[in-house]
C-alpha positions in Angstrom: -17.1 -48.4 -36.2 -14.3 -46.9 -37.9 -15.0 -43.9 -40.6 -12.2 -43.5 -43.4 -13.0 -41.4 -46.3 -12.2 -42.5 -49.4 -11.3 -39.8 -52.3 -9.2 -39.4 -55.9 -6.8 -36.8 -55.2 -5.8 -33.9 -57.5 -2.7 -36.1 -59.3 -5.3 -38.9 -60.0 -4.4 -41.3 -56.8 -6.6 -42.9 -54.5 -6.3 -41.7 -51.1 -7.7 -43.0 -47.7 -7.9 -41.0 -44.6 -9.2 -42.1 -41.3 -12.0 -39.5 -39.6 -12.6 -40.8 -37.0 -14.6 -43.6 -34.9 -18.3 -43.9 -33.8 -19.8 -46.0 -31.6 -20.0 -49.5 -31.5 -21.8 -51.3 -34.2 -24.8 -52.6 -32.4 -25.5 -48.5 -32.0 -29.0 -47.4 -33.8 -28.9 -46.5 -37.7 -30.0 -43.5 -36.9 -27.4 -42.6 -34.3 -24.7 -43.6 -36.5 -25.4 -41.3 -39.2 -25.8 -38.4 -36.7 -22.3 -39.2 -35.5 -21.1 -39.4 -39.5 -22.8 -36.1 -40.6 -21.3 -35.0 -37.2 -17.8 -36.0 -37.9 -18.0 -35.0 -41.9 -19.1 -31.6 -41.4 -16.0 -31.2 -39.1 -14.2 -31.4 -42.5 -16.5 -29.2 -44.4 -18.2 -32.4 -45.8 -21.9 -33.1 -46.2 -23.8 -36.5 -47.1 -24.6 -35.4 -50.5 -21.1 -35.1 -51.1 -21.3 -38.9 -50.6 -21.0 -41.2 -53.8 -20.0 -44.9 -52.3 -20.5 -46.2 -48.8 -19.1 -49.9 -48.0 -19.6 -51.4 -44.5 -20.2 -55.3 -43.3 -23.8 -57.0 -43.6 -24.8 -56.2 -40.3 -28.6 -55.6 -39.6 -28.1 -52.1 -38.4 -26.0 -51.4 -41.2 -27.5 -53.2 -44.1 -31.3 -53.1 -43.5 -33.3 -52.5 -45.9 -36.3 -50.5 -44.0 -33.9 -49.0 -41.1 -30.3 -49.5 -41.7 -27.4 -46.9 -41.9 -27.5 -48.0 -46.2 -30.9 -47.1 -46.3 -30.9 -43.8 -44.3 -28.4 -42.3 -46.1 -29.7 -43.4 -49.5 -32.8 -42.1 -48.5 -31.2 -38.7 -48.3 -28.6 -39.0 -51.0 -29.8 -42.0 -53.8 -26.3 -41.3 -55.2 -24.3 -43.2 -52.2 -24.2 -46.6 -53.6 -23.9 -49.4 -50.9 -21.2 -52.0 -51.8 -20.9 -55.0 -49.1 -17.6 -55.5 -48.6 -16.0 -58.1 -50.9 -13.8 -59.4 -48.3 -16.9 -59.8 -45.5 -18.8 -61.7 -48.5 -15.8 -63.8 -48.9 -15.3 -65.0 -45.3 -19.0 -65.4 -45.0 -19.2 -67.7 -47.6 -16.3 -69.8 -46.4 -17.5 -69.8 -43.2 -21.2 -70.7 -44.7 -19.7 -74.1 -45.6 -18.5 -75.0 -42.3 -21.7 -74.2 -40.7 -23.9 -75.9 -43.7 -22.0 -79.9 -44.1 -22.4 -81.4 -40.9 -19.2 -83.6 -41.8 -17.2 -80.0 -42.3 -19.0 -78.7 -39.1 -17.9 -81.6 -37.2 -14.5 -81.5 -38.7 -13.9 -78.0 -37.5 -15.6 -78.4 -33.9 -12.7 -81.4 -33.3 -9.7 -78.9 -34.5 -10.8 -76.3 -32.2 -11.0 -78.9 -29.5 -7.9 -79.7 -30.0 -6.2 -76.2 -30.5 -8.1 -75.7 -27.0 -6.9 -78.4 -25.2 -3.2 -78.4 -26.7 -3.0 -74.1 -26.4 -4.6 -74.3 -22.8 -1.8 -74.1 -20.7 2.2 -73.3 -21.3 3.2 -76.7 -20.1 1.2 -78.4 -23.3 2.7 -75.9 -25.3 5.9 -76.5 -24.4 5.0 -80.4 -26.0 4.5 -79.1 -29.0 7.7 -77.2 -29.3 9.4 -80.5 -27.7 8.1 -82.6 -30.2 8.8 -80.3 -33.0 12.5 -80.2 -31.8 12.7 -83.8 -31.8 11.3 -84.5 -34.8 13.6 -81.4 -36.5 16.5 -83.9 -35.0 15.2 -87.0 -36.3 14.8 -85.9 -40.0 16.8 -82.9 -40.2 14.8 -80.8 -41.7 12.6 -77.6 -40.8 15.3 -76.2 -38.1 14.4 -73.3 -36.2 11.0 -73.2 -38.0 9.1 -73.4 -35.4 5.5 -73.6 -36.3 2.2 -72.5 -33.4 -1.1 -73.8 -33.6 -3.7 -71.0 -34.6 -7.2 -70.8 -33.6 -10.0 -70.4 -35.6 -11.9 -66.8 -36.0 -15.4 -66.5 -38.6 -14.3 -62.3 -38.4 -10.3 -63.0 -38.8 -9.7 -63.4 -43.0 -7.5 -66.4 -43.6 -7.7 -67.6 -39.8 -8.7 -71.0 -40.9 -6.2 -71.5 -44.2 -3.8 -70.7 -41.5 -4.8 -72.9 -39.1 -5.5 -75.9 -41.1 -1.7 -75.5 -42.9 -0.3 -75.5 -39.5 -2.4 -78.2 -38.2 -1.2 -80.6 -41.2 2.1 -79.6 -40.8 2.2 -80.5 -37.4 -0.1 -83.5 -37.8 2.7 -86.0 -36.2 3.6 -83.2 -33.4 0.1 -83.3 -32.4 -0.3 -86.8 -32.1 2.6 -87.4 -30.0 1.3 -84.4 -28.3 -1.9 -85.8 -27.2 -0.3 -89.3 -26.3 2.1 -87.3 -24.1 -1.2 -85.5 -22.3 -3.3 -88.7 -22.0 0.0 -90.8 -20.3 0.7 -88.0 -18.0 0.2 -88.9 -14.6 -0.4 -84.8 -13.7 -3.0 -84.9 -16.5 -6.9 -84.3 -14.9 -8.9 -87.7 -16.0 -11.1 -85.7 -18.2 -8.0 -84.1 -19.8 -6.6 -87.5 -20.2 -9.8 -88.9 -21.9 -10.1 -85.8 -24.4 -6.6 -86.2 -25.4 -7.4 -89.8 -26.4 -10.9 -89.1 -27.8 -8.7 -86.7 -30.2 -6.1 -89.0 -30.7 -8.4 -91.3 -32.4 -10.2 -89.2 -34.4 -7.4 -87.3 -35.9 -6.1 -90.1 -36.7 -8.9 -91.6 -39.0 -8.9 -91.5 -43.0 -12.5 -89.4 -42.7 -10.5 -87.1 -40.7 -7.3 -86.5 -43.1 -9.9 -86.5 -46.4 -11.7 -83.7 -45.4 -8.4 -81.9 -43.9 -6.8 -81.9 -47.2 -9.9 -81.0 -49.1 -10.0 -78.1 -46.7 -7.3 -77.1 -47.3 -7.3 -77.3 -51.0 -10.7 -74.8 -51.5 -9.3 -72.4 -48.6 -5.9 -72.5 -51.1 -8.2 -71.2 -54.2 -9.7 -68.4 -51.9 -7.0 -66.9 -49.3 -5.5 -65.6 -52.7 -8.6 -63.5 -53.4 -8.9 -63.0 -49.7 -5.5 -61.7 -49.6 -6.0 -59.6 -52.9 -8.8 -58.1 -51.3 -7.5 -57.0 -48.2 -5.4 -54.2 -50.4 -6.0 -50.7 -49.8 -5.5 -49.8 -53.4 -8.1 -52.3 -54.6 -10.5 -51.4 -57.3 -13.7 -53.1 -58.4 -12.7 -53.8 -61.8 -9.3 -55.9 -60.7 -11.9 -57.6 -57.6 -14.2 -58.6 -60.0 -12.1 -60.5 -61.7 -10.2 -62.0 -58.9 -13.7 -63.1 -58.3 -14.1 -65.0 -61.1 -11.1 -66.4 -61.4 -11.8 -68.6 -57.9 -15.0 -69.5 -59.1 -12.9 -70.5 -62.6 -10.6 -72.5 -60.1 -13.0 -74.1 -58.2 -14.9 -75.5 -61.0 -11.5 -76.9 -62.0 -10.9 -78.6 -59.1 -14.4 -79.9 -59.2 -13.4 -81.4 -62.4 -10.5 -82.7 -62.5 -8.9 -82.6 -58.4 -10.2 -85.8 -57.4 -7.7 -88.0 -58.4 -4.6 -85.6 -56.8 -6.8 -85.0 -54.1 -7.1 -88.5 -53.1 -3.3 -89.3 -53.5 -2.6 -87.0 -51.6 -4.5 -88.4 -48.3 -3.3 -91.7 -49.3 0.0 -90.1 -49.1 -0.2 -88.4 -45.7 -2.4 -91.6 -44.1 0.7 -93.9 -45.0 3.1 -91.6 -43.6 1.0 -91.4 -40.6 0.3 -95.4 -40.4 -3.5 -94.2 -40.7 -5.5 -96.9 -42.1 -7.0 -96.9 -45.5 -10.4 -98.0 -46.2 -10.9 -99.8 -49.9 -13.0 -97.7 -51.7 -15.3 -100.5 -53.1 -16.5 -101.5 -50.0 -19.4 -100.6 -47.9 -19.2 -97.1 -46.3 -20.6 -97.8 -42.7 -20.9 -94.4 -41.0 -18.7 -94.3 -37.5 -21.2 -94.7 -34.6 -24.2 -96.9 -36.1 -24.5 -100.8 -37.1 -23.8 -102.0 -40.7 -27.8 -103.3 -40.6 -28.7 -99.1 -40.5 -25.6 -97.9 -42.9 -26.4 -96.5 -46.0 -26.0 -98.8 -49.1 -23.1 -96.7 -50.2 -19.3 -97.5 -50.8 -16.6 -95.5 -49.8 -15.9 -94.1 -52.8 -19.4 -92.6 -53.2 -19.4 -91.0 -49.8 -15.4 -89.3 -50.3 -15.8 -88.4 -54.0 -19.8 -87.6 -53.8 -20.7 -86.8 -50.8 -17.3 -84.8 -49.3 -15.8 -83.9 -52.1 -18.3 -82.5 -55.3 -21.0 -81.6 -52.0 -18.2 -79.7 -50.3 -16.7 -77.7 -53.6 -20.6 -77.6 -54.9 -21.1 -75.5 -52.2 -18.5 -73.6 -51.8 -19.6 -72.3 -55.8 -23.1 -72.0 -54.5 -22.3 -69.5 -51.5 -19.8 -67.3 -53.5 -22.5 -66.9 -57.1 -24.8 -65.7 -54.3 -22.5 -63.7 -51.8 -21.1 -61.9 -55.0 -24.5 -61.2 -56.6 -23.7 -57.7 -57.1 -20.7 -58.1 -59.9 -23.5 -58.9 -62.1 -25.6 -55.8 -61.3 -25.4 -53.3 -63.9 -23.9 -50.6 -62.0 -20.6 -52.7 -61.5 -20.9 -54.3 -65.0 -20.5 -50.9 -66.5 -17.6 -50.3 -64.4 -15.5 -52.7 -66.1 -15.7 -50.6 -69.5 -13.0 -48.0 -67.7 -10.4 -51.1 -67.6 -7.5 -50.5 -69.5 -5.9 -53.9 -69.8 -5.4 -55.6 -73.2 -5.5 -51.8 -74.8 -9.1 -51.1 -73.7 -10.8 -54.5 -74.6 -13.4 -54.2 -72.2 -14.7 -50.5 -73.1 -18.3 -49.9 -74.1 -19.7 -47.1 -75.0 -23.0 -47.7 -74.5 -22.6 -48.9 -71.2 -20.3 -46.0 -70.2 -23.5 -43.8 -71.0 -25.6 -46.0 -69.0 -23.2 -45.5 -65.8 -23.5 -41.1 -66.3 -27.5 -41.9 -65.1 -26.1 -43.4 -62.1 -24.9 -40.1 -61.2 -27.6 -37.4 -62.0 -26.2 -34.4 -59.9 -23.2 -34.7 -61.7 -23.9 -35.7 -65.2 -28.2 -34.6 -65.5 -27.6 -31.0 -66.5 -24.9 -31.8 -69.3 -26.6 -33.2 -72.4 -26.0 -36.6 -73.9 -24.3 -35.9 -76.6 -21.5 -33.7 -75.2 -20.5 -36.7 -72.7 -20.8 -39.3 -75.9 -18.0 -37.3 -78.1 -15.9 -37.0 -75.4 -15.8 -41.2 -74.2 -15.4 -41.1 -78.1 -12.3 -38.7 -78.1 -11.2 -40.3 -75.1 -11.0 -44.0 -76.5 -9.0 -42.9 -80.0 -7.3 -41.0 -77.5 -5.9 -43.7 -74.8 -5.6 -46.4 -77.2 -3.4 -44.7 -79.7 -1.0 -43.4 -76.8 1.8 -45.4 -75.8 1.5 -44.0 -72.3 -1.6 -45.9 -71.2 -0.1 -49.0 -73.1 -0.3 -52.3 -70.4 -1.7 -50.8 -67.3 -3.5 -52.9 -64.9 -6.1 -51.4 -62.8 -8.4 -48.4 -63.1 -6.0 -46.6 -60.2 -3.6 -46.4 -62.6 -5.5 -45.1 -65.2 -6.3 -42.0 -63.0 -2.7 -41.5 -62.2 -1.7 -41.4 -65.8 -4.7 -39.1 -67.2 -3.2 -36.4 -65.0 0.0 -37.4 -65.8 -0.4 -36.7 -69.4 -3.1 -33.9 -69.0 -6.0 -36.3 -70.9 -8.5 -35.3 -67.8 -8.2 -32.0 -68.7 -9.6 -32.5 -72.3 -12.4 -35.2 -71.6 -13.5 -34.1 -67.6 -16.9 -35.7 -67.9 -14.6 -39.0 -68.2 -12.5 -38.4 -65.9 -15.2 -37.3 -63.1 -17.0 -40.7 -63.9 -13.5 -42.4 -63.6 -13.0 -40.9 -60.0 -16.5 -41.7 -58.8 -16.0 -45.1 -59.9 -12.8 -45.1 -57.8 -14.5 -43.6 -54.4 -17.1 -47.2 -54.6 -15.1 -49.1 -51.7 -15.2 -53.3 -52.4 -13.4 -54.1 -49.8 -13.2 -52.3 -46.2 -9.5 -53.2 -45.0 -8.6 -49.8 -44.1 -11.6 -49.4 -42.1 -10.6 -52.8 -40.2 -7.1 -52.1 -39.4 -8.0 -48.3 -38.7 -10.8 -49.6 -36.0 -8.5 -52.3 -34.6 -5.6 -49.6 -33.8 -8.1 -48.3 -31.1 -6.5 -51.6 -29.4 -3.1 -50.1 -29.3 -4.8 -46.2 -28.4 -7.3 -47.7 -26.0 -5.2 -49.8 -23.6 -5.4 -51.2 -19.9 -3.3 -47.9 -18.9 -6.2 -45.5 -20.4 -9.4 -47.7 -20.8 -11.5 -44.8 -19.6 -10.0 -42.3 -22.5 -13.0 -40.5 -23.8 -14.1 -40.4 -27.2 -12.6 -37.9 -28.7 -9.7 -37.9 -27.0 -9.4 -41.0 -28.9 -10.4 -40.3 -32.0 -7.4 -37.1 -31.7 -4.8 -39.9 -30.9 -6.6 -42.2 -33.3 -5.9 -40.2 -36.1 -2.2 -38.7 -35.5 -1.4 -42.7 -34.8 -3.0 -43.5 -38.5 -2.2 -40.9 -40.6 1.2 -40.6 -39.3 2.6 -40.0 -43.0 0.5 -36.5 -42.6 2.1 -35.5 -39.6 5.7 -36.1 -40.8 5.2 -33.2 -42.9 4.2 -30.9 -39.9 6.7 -28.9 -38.2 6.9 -29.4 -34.5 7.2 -25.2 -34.1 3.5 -24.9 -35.8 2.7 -27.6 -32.9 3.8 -25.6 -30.1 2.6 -22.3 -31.7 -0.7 -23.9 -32.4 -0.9 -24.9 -28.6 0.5 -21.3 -27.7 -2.6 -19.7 -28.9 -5.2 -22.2 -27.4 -5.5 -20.0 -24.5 -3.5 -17.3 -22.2 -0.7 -19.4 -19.9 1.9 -18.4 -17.8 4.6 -19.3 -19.8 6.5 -19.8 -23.2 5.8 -23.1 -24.4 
């Protein structure tokens, strides 16, 4: 687990520096907070300097009796735990896959078939033949050549990406798996997979729930993207929030009919057959005396489409349960957009009793006069006029010297800052250790790698270093023979 401290700096930016890593994550609670007072005490820190800590949902990590949350809440009930946005996101996505057996199935067979195509170079090289050929043929895409991606429930936008490139490809594939199942060279098993596939890709049930994959994955990678920012801020990620579930319950309402001629579109294309949606659905596999009395409109409109987007709604209201808790509802009152719509004052004074050791010994009135100073203040200044985000905000109090005349604002400002909604800079500082830790020094020790850890991370620190304070610094270690 990677540690990254998060902090408003003295001209008002956020600022994310890497510490260091612990062990792995299935490590004891207790043992990972060791390591973290360890590691912040190395940097004249303590946990009750601590005033946000954001991590995945992990057992260890998010327990409510012995998890790292609850340890360090139980020493410092100011450290408010907020589960990554982005982890909620994927696990919600990847919730439905798991949840509607059709959408379970659906991405069982294009893992198959990113397995059986991706499985050796010689299979890959049919894909990049066919793709060639088919550039040829129609003349367009040239030297865009596409790869098939496989699918990963702790990769963000693995399977947006994999789908596009999947119905992109959709033709390439086919001939693909025609080419495998004809080869003579091809094991008998191979051969039979490769036609199993071919058949079920190219089915109408298939193609439906590819596109409609495709279209809720579209609504979400935005957010997912959004979200994956290191200069993200609750305020701007709940909305983002909102506005997929706003999105969503647009599609639900009025996508069916472009969703539908869409498939109808790629299935002609394709010479895929298309069922009649007044008839009788009969379900691939059993008799029509055992089929449900449905037609085929009920099961694509009812049972894929409004079950499929239903759910998707249903998983993200309860994954994002915490925008409507009233720490993070108070939060939005600091957004500055449409000249400070959004600020309360009462709830502003709600959020100071979040924060006792920081707000307890100054008296209520003192911190209501100056939100009240500071609102005339902001709203009547051209300065703060259009800015988007609460990070900005900061920036510009300091710019214009308003912190220094309301600081009860501004230090509830930066503590709303420090809260972490999404954990990206912990992912990509954690999966560096992949470039530190290597096949030519798998048995670096720990901190060995935590010392090339951080100079590879924080290398816009070390610019500013001068390599003579390196070898003056190493001079004075110890006595040596030599000048270094």
């Amino acid at each position: 687990m990677a540690i990254v401290l998060r902090y408003v700096n003295d001209q008002g930016l956020v600022m994310e520096r890497f510490l260091g890593t612990t062990h792995m994550a299935n490590t004891k609670a207790l043992t990972l907070k060791g390591e973290i007072e360890t590691m912040l005490s190395k940097h004249g820190l303590s946990m009750s300097r601590i005033r946000g800590q954001g991590y995945d949902g992990a057992s260890n990590m998010k327990g409510q009796i012995n998890g790292l949350k609850s340890l360090i809440l139980a020493e410092n009930s100011s450290a408010y735990y907020i589960h990554c946005f982005a982890h909620q996101l994927q696990l919600a996505l990847v919730a439905v896959a798991k949840n509607h057996p059709e959408v379970g199935d659906f991405f069982k067979i294009v893992n198959s078939v990113m397995n059986l195509i991706g499985a050796s170079c010689k299979r890959s090289e049919f894909i990049r033949d066919a793709q060639a050929a088919n550039e040829r043929e129609t003349g367009r895409g040239l030297n865009q050549e596409m790869a098939l991606k496989r699918l990963g429930d702790t990769r963000w936008g693995s399977y947006y990406g994999a789908l596009i490139n999947l119905d992109s490809m959709f033709s390439d594939i086919i001939d693909v798996l025609d080419t495998i199942q004809n080869d003579p060279t091809s094991e008998t098993d191979t051969a039979i997979d490769a036609w199993r596939m071919s058949i079920t890709l190219q089915d109408f049930n298939f193609v439906f729930i590819l596109k409609l994959t495709i279209e809720v994955l579209a609504i979400t990678n935005e957010l997912s993207l959004a979200l994956q920012r290191k200069d993200q801020d609750i305020v701007n990620a709940m909305k983002l929030v909102r506005v997929s579930k706003t999105r969503l319950q647009e599609m639900r309402d009025n996508g069916w009919e472009s969703l539908l001629d869409d498939v109808v579109s790629s299935c002609t294309k394709d010479s895929i057959h298309i069922p009649i949606m007044h008839d009788v659905y009969v379900l691939p596999g059993r008799s029509r005396r055992k089929a449900p009395d449905i037609t085929n409109l009920h099961h694509f409109q009812v049972e894929l489409f409004y079950t499929v987007v239903d759910m998707q709604l249903q998983e993200l209201n309860n994954r994002f349960d915490e925008v409507n808790t009233r720490l993070l509802t108070c939060m939005t009152c600091f957004s500055p957009e449409s000249e400070f719509a959004a600020f309360d004052l009462e709830k502003l004074m709600c959020l100071t009793r979040f924060y006792p050791a920081e707000f307890g010994s100054i008296h209520d009135t003192i911190i209501r006069q100056q939100f009240i100073g500071y609102h005339r203040d902001v709203t009547a200044d051209e300065r703060f006029a259009r800015l988007k985000g609460i990070d900005k905000l900061s920036s510009v109090m300091v710019e214009t010297k308003v912190h220094q005349s309301y600081p009860s604002v501004y230090l509830l400002l930066k503590l709303v800052l420090t809260l972490p909604v999404a954990t990206t800079s912990v992912e990509r500082a954690f999966s560096a250790l992949s470039y530190i830790k290597n096949k030519l020094r798998s048995r670096i020790g720990d901190q060995f790698a935590n010392d090339c850890l951080v100079g590879y991370i924080e290398r816009d620190l070390l610019t500013n270093v001068d390599n003579e304070c390196i070898l003056h610094f190493f001079q004075n270690m110890k006595t040596r023979r030599g000048c270094l």
